[in-house]
MARBA-3410 file (N, C-alpha, C, O; in Angstrom, 1 decimal):
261
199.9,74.7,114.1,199.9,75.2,112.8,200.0,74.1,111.8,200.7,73.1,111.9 ~ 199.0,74.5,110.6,199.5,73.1,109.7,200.2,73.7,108.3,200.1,74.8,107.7 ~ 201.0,72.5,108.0,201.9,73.0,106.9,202.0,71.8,105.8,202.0,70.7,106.2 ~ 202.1,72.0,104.4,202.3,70.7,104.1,203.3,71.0,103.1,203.6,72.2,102.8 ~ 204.1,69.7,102.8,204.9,69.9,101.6,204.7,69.1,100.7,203.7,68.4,100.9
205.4,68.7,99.3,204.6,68.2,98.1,206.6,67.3,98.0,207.7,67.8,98.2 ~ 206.2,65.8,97.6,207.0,65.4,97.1,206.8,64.6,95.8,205.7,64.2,95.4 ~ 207.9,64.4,95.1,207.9,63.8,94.3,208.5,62.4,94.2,209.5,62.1,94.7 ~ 207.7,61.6,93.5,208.6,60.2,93.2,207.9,59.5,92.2,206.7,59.1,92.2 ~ 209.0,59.3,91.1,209.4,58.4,90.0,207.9,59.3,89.2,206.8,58.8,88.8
208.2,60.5,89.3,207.7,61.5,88.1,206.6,61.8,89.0,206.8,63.0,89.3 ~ 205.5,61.4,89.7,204.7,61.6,90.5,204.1,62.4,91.7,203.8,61.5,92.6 ~ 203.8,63.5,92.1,203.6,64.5,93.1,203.0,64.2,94.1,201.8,64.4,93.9 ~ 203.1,63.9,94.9,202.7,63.7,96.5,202.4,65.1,97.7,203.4,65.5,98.3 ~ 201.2,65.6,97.8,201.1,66.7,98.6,200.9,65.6,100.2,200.1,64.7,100.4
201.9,66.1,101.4,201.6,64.9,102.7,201.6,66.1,103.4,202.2,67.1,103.3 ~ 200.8,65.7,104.1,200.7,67.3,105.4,201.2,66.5,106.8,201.0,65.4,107.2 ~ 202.1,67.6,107.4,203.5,67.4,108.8,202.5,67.4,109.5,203.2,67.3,110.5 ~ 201.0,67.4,110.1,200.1,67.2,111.1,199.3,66.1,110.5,198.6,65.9,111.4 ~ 199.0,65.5,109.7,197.8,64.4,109.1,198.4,63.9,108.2,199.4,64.2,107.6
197.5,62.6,108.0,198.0,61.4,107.2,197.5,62.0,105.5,196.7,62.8,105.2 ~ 198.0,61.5,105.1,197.7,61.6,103.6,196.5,61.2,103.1,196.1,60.1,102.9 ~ 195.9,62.3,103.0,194.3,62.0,103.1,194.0,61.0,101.5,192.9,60.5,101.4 ~ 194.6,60.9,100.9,194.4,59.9,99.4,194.9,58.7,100.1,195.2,57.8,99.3 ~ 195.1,58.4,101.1,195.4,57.0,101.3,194.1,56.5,102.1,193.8,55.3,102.2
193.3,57.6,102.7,191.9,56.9,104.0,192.3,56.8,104.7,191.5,56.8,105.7 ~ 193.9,56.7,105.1,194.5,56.3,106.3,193.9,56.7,107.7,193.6,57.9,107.9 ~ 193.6,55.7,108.8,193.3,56.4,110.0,194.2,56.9,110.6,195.3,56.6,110.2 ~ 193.9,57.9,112.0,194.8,58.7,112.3,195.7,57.5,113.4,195.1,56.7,114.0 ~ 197.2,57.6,113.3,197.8,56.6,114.2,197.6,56.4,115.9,197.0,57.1,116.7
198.1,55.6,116.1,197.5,55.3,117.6,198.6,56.1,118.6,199.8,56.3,118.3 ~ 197.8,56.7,119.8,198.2,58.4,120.5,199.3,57.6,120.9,200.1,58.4,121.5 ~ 199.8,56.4,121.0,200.9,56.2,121.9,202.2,56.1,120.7,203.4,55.8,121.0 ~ 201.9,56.3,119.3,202.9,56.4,118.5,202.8,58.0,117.7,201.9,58.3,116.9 ~ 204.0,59.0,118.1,203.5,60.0,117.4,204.3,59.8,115.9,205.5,59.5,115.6
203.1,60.0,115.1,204.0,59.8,113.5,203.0,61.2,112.6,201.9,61.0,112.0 ~ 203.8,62.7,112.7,203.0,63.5,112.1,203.2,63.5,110.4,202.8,64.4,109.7 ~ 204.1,62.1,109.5,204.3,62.1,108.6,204.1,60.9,108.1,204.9,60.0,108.5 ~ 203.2,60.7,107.2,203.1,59.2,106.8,203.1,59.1,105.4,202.0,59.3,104.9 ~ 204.4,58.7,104.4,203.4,59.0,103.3,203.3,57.3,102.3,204.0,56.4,102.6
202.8,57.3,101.7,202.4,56.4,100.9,202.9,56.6,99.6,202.4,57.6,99.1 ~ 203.9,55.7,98.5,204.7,56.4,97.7,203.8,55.8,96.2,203.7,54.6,96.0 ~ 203.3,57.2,95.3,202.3,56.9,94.3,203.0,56.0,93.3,203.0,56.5,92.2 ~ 203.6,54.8,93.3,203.9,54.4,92.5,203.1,52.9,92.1,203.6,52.0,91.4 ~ 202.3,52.9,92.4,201.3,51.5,92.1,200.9,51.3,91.1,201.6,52.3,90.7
200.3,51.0,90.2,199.6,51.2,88.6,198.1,51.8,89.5,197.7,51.4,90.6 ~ 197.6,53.1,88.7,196.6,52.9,88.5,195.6,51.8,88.3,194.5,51.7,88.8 ~ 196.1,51.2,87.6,195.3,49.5,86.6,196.2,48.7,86.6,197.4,49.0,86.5 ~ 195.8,47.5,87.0,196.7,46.7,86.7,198.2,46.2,86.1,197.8,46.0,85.0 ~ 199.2,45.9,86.0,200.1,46.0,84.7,200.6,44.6,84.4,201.2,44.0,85.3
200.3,44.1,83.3,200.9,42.9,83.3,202.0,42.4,83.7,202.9,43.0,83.2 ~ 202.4,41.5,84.4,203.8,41.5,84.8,204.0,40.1,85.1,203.8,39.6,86.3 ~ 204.4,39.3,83.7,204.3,37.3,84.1,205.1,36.8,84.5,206.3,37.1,84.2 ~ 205.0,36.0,85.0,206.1,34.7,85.3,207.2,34.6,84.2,207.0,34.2,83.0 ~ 208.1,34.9,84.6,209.3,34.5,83.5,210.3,33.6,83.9,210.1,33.2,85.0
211.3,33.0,83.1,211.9,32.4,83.7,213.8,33.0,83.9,214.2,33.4,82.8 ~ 214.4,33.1,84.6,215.8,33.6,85.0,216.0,34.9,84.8,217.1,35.5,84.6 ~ 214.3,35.5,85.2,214.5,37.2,85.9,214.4,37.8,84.5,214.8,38.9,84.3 ~ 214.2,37.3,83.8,214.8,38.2,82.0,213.1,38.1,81.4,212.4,37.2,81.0 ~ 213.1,39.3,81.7,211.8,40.3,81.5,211.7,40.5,79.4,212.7,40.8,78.8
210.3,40.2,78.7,210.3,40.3,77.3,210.6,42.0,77.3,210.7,42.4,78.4 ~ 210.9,42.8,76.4,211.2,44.4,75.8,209.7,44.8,76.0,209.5,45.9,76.6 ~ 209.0,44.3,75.8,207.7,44.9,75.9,206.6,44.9,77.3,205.5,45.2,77.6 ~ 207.7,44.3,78.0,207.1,44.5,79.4,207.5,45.7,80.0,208.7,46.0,79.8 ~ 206.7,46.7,81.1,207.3,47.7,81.5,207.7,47.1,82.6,207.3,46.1,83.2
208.8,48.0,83.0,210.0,47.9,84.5,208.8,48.6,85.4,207.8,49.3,84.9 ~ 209.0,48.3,86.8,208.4,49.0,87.6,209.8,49.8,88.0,210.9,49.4,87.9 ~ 209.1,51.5,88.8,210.1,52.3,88.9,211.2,52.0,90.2,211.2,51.1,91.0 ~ 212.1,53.0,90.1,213.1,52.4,91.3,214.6,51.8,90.7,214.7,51.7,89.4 ~ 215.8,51.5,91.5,217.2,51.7,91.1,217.2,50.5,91.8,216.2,50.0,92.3
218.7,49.8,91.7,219.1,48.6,92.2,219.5,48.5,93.2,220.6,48.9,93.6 ~ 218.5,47.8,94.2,218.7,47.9,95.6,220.1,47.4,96.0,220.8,46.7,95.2 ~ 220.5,47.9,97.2,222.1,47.5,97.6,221.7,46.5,98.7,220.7,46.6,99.3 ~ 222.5,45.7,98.8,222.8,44.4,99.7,222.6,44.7,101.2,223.2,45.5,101.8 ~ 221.7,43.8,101.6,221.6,44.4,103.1,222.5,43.8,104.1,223.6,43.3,104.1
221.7,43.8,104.9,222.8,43.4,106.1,222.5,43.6,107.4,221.3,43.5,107.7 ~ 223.5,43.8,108.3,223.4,44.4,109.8,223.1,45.4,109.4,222.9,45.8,108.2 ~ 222.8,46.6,111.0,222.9,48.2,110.8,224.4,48.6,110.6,225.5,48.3,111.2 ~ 224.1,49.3,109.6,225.8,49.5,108.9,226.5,50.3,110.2,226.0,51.0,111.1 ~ 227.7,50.0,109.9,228.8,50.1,110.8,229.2,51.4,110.4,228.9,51.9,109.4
230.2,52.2,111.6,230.9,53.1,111.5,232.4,52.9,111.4,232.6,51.8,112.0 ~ 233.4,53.3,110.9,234.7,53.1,111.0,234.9,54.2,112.0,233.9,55.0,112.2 ~ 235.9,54.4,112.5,236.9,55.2,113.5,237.2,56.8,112.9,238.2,57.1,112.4 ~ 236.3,57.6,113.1,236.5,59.1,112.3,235.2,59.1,111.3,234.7,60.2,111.0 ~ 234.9,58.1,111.0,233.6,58.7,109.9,232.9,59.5,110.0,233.2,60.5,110.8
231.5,59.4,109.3,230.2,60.5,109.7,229.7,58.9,110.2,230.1,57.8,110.0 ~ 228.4,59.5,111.0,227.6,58.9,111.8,226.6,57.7,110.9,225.8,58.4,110.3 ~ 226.5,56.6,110.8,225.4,55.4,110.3,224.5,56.4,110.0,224.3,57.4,110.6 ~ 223.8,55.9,108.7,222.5,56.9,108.1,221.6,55.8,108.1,220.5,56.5,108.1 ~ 221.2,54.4,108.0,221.0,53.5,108.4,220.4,52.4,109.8,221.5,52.2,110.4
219.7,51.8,110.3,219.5,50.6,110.9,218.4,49.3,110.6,217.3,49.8,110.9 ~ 218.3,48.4,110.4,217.8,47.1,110.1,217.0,47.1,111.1,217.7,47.1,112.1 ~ 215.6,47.0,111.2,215.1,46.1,112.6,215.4,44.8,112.2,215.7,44.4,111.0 ~ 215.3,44.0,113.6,215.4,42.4,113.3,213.7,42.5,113.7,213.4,43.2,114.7 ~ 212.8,41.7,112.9,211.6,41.2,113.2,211.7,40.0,114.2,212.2,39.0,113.7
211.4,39.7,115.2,211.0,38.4,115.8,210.0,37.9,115.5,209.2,38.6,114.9 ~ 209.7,36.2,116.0,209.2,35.3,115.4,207.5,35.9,115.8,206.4,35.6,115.2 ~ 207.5,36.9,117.0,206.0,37.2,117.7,205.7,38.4,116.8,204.5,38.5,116.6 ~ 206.3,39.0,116.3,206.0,40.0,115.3,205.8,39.6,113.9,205.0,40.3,113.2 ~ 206.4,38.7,113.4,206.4,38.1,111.9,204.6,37.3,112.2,203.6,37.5,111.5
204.5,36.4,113.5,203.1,36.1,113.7,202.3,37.3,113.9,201.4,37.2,113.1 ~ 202.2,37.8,114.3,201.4,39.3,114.5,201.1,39.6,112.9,200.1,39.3,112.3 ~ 202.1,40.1,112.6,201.3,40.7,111.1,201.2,39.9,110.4,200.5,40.5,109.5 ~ 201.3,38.3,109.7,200.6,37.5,109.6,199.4,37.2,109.9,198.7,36.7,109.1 ~ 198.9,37.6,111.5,197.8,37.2,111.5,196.6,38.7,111.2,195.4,38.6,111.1
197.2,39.6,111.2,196.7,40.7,111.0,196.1,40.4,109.3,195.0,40.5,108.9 ~ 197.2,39.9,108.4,197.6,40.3,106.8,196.2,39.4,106.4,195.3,39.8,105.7 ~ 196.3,37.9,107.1,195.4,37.0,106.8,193.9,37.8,107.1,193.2,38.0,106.2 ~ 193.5,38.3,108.6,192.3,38.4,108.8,191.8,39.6,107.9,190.6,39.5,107.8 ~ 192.3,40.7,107.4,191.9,41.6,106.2,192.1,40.8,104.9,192.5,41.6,104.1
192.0,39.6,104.6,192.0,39.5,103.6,191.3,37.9,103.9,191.6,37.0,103.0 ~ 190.7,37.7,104.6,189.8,36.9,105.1,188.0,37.8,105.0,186.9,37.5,104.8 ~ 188.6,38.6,105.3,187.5,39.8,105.3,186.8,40.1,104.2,185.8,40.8,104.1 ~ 187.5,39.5,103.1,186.5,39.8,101.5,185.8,38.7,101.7,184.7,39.1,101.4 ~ 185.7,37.5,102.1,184.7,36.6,101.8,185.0,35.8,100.3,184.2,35.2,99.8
186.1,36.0,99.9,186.9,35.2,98.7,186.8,34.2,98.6,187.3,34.1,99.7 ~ 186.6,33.0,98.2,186.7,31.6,98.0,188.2,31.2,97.6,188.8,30.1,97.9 ~ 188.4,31.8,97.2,189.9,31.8,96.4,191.1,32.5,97.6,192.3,32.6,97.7 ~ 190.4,32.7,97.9,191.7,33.4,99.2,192.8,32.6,99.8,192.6,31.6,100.6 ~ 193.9,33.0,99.4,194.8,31.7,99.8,195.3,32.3,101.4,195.1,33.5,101.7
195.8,31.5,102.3,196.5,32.3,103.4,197.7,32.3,103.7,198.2,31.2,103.6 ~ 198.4,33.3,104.2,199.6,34.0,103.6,200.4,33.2,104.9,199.9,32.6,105.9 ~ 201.8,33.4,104.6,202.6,32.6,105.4,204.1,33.4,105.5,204.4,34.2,104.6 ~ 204.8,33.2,106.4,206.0,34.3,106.5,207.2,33.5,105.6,207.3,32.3,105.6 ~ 207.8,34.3,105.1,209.0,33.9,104.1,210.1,34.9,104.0,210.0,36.1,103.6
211.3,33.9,104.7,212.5,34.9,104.9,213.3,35.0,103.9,214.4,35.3,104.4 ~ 213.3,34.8,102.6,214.1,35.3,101.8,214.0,36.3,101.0,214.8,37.0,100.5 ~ 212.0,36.2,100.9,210.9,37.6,100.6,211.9,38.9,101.7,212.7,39.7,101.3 ~ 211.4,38.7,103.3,212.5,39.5,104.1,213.3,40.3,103.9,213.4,41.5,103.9 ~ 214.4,39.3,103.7,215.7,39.4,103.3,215.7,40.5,102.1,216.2,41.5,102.5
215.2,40.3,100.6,215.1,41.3,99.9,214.3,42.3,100.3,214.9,43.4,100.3 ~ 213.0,42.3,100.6,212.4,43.7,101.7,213.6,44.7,101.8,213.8,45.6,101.0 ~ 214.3,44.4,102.9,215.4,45.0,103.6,216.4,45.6,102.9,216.7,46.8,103.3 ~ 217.3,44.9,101.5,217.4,45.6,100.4,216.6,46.9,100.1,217.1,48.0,100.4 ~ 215.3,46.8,99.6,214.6,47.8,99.1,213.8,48.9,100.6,213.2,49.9,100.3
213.9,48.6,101.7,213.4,49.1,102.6,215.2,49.8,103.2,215.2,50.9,103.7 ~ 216.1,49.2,103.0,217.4,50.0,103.2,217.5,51.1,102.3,217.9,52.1,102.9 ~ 217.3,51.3,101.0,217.4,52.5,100.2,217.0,54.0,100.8,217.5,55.0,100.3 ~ 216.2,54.0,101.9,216.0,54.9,102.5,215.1,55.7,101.6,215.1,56.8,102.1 ~ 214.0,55.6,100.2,213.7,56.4,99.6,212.2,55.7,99.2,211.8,54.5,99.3
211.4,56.8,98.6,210.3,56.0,98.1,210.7,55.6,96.6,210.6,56.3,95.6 ~ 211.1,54.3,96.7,211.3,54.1,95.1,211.0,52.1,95.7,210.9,51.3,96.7 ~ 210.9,52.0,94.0,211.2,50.3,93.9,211.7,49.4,93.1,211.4,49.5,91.9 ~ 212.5,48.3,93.6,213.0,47.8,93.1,212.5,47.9,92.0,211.5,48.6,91.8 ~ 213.4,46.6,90.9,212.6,46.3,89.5,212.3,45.0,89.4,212.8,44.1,89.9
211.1,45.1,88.7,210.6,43.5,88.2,211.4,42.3,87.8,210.9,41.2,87.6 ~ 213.0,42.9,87.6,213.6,41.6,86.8,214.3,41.1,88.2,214.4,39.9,88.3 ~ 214.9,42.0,89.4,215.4,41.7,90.3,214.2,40.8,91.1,214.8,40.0,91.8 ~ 213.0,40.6,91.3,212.3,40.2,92.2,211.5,38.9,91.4,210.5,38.4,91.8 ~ 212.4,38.4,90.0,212.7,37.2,89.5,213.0,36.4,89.7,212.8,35.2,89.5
214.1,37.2,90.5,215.5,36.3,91.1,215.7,36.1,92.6,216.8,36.0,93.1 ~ 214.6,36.1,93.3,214.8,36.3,94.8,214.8,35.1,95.0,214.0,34.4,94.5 ~ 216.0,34.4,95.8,216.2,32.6,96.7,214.7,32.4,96.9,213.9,33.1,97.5 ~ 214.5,31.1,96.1,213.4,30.1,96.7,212.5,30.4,95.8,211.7,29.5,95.6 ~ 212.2,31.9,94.8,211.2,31.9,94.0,211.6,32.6,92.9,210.8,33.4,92.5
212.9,32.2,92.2,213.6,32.1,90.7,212.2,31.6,89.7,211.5,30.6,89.9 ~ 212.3,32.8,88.5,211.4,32.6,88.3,209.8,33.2,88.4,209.0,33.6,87.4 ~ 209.6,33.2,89.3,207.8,34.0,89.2,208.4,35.3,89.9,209.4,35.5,90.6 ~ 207.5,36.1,89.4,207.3,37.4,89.7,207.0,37.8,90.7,205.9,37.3,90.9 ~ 207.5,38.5,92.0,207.5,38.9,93.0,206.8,40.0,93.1,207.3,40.8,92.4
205.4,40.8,94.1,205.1,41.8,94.0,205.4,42.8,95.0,205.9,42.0,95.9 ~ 205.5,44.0,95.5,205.8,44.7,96.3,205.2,46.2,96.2,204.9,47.0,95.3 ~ 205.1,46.2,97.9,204.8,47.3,98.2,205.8,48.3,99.1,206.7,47.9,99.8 ~ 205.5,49.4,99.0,206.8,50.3,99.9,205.9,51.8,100.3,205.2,52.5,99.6 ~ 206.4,52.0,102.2,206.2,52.9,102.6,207.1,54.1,103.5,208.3,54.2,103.4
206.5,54.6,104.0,207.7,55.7,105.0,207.0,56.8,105.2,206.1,57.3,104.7 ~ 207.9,57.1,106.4,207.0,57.7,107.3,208.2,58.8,108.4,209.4,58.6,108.4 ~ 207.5,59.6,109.2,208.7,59.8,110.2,207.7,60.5,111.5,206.7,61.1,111.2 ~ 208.1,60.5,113.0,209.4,60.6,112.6,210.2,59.0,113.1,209.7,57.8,113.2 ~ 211.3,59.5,113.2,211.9,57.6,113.1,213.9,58.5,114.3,214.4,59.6,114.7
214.2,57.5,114.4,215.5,57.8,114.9,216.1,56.0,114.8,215.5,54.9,114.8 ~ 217.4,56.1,114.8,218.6,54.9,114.6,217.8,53.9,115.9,216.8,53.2,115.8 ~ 218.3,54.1,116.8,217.5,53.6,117.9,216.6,52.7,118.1,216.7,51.6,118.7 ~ 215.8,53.2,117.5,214.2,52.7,117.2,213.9,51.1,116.3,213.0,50.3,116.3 ~ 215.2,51.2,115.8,215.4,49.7,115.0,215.5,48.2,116.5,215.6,47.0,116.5
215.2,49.3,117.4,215.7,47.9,118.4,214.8,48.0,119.3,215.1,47.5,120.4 ~ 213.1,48.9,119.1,212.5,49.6,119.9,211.2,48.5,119.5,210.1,49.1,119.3 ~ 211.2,47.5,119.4,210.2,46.7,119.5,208.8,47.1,119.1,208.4,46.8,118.0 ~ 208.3,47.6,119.9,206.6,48.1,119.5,207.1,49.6,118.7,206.0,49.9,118.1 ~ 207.7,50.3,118.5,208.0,51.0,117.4,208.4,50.3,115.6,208.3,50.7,114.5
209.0,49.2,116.1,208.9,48.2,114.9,207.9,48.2,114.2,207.7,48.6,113.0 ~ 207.2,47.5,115.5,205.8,46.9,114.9,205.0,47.7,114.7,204.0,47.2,114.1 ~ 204.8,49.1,115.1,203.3,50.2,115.4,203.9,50.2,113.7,203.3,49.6,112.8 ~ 205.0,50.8,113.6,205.6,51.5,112.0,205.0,49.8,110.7,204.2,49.9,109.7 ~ 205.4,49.1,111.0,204.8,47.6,110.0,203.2,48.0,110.2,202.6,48.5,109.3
202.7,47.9,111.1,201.1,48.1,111.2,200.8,48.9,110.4,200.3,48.6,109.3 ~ 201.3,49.8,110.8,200.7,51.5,109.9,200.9,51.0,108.7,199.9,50.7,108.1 ~ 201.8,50.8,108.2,202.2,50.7,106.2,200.8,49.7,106.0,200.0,49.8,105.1 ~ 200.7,48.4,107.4,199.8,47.8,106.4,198.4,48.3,106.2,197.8,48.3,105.2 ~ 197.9,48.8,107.4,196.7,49.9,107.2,196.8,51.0,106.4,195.7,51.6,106.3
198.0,51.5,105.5,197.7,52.7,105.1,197.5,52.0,103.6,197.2,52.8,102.6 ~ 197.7,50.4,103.3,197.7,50.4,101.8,195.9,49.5,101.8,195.1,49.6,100.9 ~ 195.6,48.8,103.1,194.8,48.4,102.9,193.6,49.3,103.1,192.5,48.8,103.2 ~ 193.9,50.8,103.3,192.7,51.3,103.1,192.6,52.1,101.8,191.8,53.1,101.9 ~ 193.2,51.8,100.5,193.3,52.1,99.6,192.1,51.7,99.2,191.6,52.5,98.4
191.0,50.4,99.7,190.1,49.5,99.4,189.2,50.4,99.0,188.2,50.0,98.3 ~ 189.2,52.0,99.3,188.1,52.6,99.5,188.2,53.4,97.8,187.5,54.3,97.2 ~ 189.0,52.8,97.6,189.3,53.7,96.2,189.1,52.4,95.0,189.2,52.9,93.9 ~ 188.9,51.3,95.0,189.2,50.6,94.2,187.4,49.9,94.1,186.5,49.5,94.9 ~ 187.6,50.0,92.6,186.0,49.7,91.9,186.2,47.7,91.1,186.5,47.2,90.0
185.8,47.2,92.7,185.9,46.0,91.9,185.1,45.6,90.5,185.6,45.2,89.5 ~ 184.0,45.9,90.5,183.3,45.8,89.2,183.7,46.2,87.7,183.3,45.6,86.6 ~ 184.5,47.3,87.9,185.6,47.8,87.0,186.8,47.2,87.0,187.5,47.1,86.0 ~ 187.2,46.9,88.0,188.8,46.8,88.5,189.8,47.6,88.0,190.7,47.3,87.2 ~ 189.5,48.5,88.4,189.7,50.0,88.5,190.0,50.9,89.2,189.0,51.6,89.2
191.2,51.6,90.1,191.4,52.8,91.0,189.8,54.0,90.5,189.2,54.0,89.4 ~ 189.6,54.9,91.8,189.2,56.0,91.2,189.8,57.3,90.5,190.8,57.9,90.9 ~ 189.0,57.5,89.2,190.3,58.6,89.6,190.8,59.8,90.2,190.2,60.6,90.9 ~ 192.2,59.6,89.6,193.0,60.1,90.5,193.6,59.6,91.5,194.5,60.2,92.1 ~ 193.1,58.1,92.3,193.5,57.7,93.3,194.1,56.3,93.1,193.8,55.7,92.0
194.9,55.7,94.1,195.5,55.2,94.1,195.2,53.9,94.6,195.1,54.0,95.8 ~ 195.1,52.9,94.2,195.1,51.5,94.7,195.2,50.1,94.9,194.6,49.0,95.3 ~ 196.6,50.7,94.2,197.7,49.0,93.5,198.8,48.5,95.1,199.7,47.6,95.3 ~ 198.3,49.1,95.8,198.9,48.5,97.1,198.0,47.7,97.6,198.3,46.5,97.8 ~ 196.5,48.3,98.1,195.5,47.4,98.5,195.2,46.2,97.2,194.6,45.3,97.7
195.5,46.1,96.1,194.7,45.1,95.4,196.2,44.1,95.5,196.0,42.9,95.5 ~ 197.3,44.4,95.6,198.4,43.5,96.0,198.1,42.9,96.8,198.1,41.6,96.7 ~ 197.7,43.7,98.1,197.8,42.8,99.6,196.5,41.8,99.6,196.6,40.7,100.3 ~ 195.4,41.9,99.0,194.2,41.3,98.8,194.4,40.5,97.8,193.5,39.6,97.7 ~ 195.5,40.3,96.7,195.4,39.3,95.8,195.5,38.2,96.5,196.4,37.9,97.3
194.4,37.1,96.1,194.4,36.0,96.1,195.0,35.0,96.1,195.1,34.0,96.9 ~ 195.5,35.2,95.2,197.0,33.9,94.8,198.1,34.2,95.2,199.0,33.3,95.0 ~ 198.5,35.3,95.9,199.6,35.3,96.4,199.3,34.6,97.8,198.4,34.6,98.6 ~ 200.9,33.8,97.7,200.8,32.9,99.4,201.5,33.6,100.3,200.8,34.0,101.3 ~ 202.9,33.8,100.2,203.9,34.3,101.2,204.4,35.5,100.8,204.4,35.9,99.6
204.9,36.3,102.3,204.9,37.2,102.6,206.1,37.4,103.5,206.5,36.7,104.4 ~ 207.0,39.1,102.8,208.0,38.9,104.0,208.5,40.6,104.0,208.9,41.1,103.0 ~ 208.3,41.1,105.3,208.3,42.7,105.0,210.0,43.0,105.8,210.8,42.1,106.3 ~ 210.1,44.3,105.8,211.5,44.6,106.3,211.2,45.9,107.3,210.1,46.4,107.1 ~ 211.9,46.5,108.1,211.5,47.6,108.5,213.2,48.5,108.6,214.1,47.7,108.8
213.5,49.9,108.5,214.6,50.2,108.3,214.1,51.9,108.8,213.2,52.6,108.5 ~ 215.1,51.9,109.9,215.1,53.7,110.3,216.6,54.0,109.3,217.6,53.3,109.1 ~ 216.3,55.3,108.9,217.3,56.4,108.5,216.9,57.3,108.7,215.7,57.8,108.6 ~ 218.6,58.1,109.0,218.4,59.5,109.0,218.6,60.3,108.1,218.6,61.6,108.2 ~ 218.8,59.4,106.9,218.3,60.6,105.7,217.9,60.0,105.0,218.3,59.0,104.5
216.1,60.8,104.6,215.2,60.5,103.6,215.0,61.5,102.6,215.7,62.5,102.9 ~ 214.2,61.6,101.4,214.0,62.2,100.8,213.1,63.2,101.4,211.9,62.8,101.6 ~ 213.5,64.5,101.7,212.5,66.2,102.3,212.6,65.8,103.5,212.8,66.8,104.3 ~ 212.5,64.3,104.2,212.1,64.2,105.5,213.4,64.1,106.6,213.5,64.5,107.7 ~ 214.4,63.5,105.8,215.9,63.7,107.2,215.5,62.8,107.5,215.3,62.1,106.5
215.1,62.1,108.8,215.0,61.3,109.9,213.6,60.2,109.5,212.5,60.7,109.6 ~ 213.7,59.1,109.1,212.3,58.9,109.2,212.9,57.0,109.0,214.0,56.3,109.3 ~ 211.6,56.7,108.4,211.1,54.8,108.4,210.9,54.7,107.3,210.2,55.4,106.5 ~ 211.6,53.4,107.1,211.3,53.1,105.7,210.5,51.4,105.8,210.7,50.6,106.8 ~ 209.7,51.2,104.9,208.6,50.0,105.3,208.6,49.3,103.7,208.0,49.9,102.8
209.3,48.1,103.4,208.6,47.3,102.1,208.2,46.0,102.5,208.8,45.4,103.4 ~ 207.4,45.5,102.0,206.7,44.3,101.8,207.0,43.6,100.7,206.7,44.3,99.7 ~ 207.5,42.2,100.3,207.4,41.7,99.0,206.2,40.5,98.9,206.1,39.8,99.9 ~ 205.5,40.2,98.1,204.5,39.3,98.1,204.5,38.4,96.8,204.6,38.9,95.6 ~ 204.5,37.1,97.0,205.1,35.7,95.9,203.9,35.1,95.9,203.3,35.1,97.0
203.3,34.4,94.8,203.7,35.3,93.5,203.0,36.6,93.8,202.3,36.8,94.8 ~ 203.2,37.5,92.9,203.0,38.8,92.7,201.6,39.1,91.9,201.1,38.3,91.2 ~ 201.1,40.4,92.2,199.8,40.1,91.7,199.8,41.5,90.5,200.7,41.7,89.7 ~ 198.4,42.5,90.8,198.1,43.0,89.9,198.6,43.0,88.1,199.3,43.9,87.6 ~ 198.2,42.1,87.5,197.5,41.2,86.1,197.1,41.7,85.6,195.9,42.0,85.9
197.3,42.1,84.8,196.4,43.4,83.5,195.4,42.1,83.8,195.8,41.0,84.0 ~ 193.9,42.6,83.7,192.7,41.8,83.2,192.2,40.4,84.1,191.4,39.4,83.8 ~ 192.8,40.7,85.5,192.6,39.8,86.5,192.5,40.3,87.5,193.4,41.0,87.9 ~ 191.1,40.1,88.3,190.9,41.0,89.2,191.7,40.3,90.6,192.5,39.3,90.5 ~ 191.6,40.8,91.3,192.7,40.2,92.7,191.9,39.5,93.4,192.3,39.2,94.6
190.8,39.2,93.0,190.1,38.3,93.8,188.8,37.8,93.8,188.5,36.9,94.7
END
């Protein structure tokens, strides 16, 4: 039986169907040895570009817009239980060094794939990570703000870009389930880089109605490093149990008036 439900985020409506991928993303269907009947892709990307410059000590001009999203909380281990509580809503994967190279080498060869002259190649950076995990801990489709990803160790200062996904189903567990790690990082990155199919380089431009400020991030050019997070909880927004997936990317791209590559 198919059923779908409609969510919302940061004003935005999202119809995702509990048997198929979110057909506005292109996404292919996931691989039979991971079942994931929920994948969604959270509409918060610009349609177009938005300017968003280099500042200096995270302090954004009045006339810049915030991107949407609340202040991520401090991450950490998988949070702990005390003695009588309710049960961890929460778990952190730890990425290893063969996984951080995996999607590295994945991130580079789709973006090797434009044939760019300008294509820089991306490199893993754990303090990008580190914040990920912040905003992939929230458990929600939201994102941080532009003035917080100012201030991330090592790249004070320039603008940080990011992307965020989630999916289910997911269980606590699973944070230590290795190729469930990695199938769940795969998927987010295939579900933003098939955005490509929506995006009118010659305009530089989404189609509309569609979405594709995730794929022109992950394809921007000038960004070098890269550092994603992965996080199960058991409560998400409609979904209860599911995966939360962010990526942050330094410097940060979509540029009012600069195409990504």
């Amino acid at each position: 039986m198919h059923r779908s439900t409609k969510l919302a985020a940061a004003g935005l409506t999202l119809t995702v169907s509990l048997f198929a991928l979110v057909e506005a993303s292109g996404a292919p269907q996931p691989q039979p040895s991971v079942t994931r009947p929920v994948v969604l892709a959270p509409n918060l990307a610009p349609l177009r570009p938005i300017e968003l410059p280099h500042v200096r000590g995270g302090v954004l001009p009045p006339h810049v817009r915030h991107d949407a999203g609340t202040k991520p909380a401090d991450a950490g281990a998988p949070v702990a239980t005390d003695a009588g509580s309710a049960p961890v809503t929460k778990a952190f994967a730890a990425l290893t060094a063969a996984q951080k190279s995996a999607f590295i080498a994945k991130i580079n060869s789709l973006r090797a794939s434009l044939g760019a002259a300008s294509m820089q190649p991306l490199v893993w950076d754990d303090q990008l990570a580190r914040f990920a995990s912040t905003v992939a801990g929230q458990c929600e489709l939201s994102h941080s703000s532009a003035a917080e990803r100012t201030n991330i160790t090592s790249w004070i200062g320039t603008y940080v870009g990011e992307n965020v996904a989630g999916g289910a189903p997911a269980a606590l567990v699973d944070a230590t389930n290795a190729a469930k790690v990695s199938a769940d990082l795969d998927f987010a990155l295939t579900l933003w880089w098939n955005e490509k199919t929506s995006y009118d380089y010659a305009t530089n431009t989404c189609a509309p109605g569609r979405v594709c400020g995730h794929f022109t991030q992950v394809a921007w050019a000038q960004t070098k490093a890269v550092g994603c997070a992965v996080v199960m909880c058991t409560e998400y927004p409609t979904l209860g149990s599911a995966y939360s997936v962010a990526c942050e990317f330094a410097p940060g791209g979509n540029i009012v008036g600069q195409k990504p590559y």
